[in-house]
C-alpha positions in Angstrom: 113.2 64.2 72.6 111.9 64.8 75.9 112.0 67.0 78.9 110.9 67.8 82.3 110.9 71.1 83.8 111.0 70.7 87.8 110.2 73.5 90.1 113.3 73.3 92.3 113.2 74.5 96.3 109.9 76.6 95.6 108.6 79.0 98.2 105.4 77.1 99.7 102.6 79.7 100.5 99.2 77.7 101.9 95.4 79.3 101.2 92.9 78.5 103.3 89.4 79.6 103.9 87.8 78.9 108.0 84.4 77.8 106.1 82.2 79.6 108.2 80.5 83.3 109.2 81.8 85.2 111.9 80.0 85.1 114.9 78.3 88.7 116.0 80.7 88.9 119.2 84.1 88.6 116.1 82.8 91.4 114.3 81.5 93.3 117.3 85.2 92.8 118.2 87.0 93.8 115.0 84.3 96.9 114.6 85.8 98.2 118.0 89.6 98.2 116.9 88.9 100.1 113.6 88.0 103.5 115.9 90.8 106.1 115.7 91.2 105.9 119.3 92.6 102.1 119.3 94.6 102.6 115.4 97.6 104.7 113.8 98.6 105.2 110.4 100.6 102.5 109.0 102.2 103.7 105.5 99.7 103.5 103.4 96.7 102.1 105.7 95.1 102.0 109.1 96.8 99.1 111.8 95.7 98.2 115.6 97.4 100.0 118.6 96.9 96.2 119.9 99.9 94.4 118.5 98.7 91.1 120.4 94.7 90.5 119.1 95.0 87.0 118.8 95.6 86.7 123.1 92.2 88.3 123.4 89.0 85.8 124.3 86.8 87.2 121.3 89.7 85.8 119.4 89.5 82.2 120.6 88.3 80.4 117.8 89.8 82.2 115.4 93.2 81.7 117.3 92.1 78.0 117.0 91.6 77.9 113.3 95.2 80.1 112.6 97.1 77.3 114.7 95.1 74.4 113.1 96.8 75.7 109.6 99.9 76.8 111.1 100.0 72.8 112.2 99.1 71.7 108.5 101.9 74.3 106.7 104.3 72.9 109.2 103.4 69.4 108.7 104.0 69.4 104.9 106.3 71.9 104.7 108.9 71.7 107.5 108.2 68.5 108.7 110.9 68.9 111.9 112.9 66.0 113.1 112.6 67.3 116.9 109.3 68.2 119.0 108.8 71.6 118.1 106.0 73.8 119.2 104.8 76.8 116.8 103.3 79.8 118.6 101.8 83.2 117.0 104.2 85.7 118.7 102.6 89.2 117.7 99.1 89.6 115.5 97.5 93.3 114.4 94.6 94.4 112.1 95.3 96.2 109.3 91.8 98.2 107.8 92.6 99.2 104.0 90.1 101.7 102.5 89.3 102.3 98.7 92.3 104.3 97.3 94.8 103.1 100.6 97.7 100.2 99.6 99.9 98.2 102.2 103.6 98.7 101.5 105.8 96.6 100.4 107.5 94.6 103.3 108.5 91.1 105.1 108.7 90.1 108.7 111.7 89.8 110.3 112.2 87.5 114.0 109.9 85.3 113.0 110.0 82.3 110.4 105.9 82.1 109.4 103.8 85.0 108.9 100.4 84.8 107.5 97.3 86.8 107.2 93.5 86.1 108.2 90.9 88.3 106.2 87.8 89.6 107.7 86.5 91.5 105.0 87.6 90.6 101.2 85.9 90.9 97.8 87.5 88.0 95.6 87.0 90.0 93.1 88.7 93.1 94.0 91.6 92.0 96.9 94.6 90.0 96.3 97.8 90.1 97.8 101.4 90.0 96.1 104.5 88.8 97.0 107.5 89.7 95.3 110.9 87.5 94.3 113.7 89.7 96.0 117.5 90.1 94.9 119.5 90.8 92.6 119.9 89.4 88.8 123.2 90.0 87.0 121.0 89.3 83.6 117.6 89.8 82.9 115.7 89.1 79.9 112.2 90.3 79.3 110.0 87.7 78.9 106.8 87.5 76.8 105.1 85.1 79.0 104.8 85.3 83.1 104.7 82.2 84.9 105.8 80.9 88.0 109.7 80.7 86.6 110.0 84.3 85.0 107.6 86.2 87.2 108.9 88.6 89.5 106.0 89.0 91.4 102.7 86.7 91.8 99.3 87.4 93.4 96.3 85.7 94.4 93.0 86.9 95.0 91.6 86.4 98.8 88.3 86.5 100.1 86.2 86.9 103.4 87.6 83.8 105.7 91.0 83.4 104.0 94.1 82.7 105.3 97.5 82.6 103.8 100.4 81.3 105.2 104.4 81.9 103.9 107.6 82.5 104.9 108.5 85.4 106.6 111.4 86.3 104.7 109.3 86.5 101.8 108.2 90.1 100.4 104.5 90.9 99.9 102.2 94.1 100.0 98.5 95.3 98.9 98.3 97.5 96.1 95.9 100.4 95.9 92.5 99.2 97.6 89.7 99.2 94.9 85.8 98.9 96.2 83.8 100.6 99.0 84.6 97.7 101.5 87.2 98.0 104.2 89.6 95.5 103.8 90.2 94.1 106.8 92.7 91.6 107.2 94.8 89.9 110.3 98.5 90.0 109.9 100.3 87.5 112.7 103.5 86.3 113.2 105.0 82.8 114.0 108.5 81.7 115.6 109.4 78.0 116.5 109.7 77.0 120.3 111.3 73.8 121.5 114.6 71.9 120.0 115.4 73.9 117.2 118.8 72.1 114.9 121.0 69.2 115.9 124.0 68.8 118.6 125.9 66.6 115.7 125.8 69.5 113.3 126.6 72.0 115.7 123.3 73.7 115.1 121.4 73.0 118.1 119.1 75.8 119.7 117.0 75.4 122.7 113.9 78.0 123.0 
């Protein structure tokens, strides 16, 4: 006998790396938002009184390369029927020191969310998203794969970018290594003919 296992309606999450250093004027620019002056305490780490970075010039080509993946995660994963136009709505830094986590948390009002890193060690920095909700019966398992794990990571580096659903749950555990992990966390909502007339779904945004 035979069978196939098929990974039913799985939660797409895209990793990308921009493939190049950052300029002196980036990190000049990032440098400047990590001074207590322009941050507050988030729980757990350090985030930008500037909830918008990516609408600042330093940010141009970086803003360039986000919506170049946004356009390739939407391509292959949403693939809409409709002219639809995908904008970054809100985007902050978050600086994580050694010893400092990032709760866990999703994003609501808004249907991508992804985060550009700065400064990683691939070694040392992942992220982890978590598979929500409640399960009537659970049986411990005594191997974790993508079907029985609860929760998944993957390790990130300098240039990185991930991109997922909003709705889905993720957070940074305690930060280990003397780098300051400094990552981009951004926002993305749909803008243009959103659903159908026929199905009584039609939105216009």
């Amino acid at each position: 006998m035979s069978y196939t296992l098929n990974g039913l309606f799985p939660t797409p999450v895209q990793q990308g790396n921009i493939g190049r250093s950052f300029t002196q004027e980036e990190l000049d620019f990032i440098k400047l938002h990590c001074e207590p002056n322009r941050t507050y305490k988030n729980t757990g780490n350090t985030t930008s009184l500037d909830r918008y970075i990516l609408k600042q010039p330093e940010m141009k080509d970086v803003l360039e390369y986000i919506n170049t993946s946004i356009k390739n995660y939407v391509a292959n994963v949403i693939i809409p029927k409709h002219p639809v136009e995908f904008v970054v709505t809100q985007s902050w830094l978050n600086y994580t020191k050694e010893g400092e986590y990032h709760h866990k948390h999703a994003h609501p009002n808004s249907l991508i969310s992804g985060v550009f890193y700065f400064d990683a060690e691939f070694e040392k920095d992942k992220i982890y998203f978590f598979k929500d909700g409640y399960q009537q019966i659970k049986l411990p398992t005594d191997t974790f794969n993508l079907y029985t794990s609860d929760s998944w990571f993957f390790q990130v580096k300098t240039g990185d970018i991930m991109l997922f659903p909003s709705s889905l749950t993720h957070m940074v555990e305690s930060k280990k290594g003397d780098n300051v992990r400094t990552s981009l966390a951004f926002n993305v909502f749909p803008k243009g003919y959103i659903g159908e007339e026929e199905s009584l779904t039609a939105l216009h945004l």
